[in-house]
N, C-alpha and C positions, 0 to 999 in steps of 0.2 A: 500658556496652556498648551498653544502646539507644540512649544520643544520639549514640556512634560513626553507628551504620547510619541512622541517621535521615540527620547531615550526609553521610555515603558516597550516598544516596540523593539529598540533593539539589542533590550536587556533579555528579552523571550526570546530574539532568533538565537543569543548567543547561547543562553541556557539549552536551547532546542540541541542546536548543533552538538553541546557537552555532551548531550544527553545520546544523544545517537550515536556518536562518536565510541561512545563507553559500550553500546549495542553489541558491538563485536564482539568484544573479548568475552565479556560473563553474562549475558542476553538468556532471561530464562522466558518460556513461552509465557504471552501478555497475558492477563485476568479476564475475564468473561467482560465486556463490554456489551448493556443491554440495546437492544434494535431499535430503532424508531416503529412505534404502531399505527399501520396505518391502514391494514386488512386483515384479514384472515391466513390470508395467501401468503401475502408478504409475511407476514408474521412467521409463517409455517419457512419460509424458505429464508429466512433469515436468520435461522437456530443457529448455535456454534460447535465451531468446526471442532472435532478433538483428535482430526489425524494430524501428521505435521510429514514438513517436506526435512530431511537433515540437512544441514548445511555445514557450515565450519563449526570445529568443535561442537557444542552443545545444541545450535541456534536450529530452529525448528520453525514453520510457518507456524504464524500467532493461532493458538486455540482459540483466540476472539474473534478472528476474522469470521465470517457467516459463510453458512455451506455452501451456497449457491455462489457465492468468489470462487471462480476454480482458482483452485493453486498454481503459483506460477513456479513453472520445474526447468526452466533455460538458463539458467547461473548459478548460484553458488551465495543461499542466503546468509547474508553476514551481521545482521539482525532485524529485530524484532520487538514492537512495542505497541502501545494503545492510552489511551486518555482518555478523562471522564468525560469529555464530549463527544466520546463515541466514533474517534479515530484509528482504525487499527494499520500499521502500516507494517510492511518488511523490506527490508533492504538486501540489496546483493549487487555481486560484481561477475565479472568473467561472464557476460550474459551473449547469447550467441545471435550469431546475425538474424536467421527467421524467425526469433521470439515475437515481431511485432504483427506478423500474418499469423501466426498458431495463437498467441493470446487474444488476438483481437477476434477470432473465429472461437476458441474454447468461451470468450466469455457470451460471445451472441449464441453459443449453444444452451447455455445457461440462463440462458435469456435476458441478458442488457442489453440495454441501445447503447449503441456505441454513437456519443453526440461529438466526438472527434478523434481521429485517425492522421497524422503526419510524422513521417519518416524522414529526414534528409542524412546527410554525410557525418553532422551531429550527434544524432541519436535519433527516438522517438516517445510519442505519446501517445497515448490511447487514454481518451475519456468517457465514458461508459454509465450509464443512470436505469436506475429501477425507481422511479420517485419514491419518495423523495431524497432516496441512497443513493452514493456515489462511487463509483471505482477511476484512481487513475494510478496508470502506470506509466513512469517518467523516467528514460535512460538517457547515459551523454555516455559518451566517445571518452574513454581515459584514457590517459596515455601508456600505460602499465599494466591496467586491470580492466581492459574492451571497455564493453559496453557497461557502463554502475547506475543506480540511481535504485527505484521502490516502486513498489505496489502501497498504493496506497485508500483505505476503504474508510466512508465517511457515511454515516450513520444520518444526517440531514445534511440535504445539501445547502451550500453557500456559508461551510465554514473554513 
């Protein structure tokens, strides 16, 4: 039964990867993705986004991410997607050195907590909660195209 879940596991990272992969080239903005309800407020501020950031060729920050994500504008988004469990994410590369102080400041203007903050020679991360919603944005150090990796927004956390 473990080596079941095990290959079940890493039949989904590999699909995952296909999937994102393909993001770049013909990536159209993601489907409305509904919010988790859990106030009034949140509710109100978790409407979706219908501006979009341009990025290569066609890709666009996802319309499903929710208004209160501010958009992230320090790279060059190379795609764009969402799933029925209420994950919106975008990816990009060529992302610049103080993207991790201006997003980690744009989103606590926005009003997240930010429940983590780490920078090294690597990349970095910022992990960010409005409960029970989640924002993280996760870059490494490439060797060809800077800083890569996503924003990525979770609808309940701990998935």
């Amino acid at each position: 039964m473990r080596n079941k879940s095990l290959y079940t596991l890493l039949a989904i990272f590999v699909i995952a990867a296909a999937f994102l992969s393909a993001c770049g080239s013909a990536a159209t903005p993601a489907a409305a993705v509904p919010s988790a309800p859990t106030t009034e407020a949140t509710q109100a501020q978790a409407s979706q986004n219908n501006g979009g950031v341009t990025g290569s060729g066609t890709v666009q920050w996802p319309s499903a991410m929710p208004t209160d994500v501010p958009q992230f504008t320090y790279g060059t988004i190379t795609g764009a997607s969402n799933d029925i469990l209420g994950s919106v994410q975008a990816a990009y590369e060529n992302v610049t050195a103080d993207a991790f102080d201006k997003y980690q400041s744009n989103l606590k203007t926005s009003g997240w907590t930010i429940t983590n903050g780490s920078q090294s020679a690597a990349g970095f991360e910022i992990d960010a909660t409005i409960a029970p919603r989640t924002v993280v944005a996760m870059f490494f150090t490439s060797k060809d195209k800077g800083l890569t990796g996503a924003v990525t927004y979770n609808a309940h956390s701990g998935q």
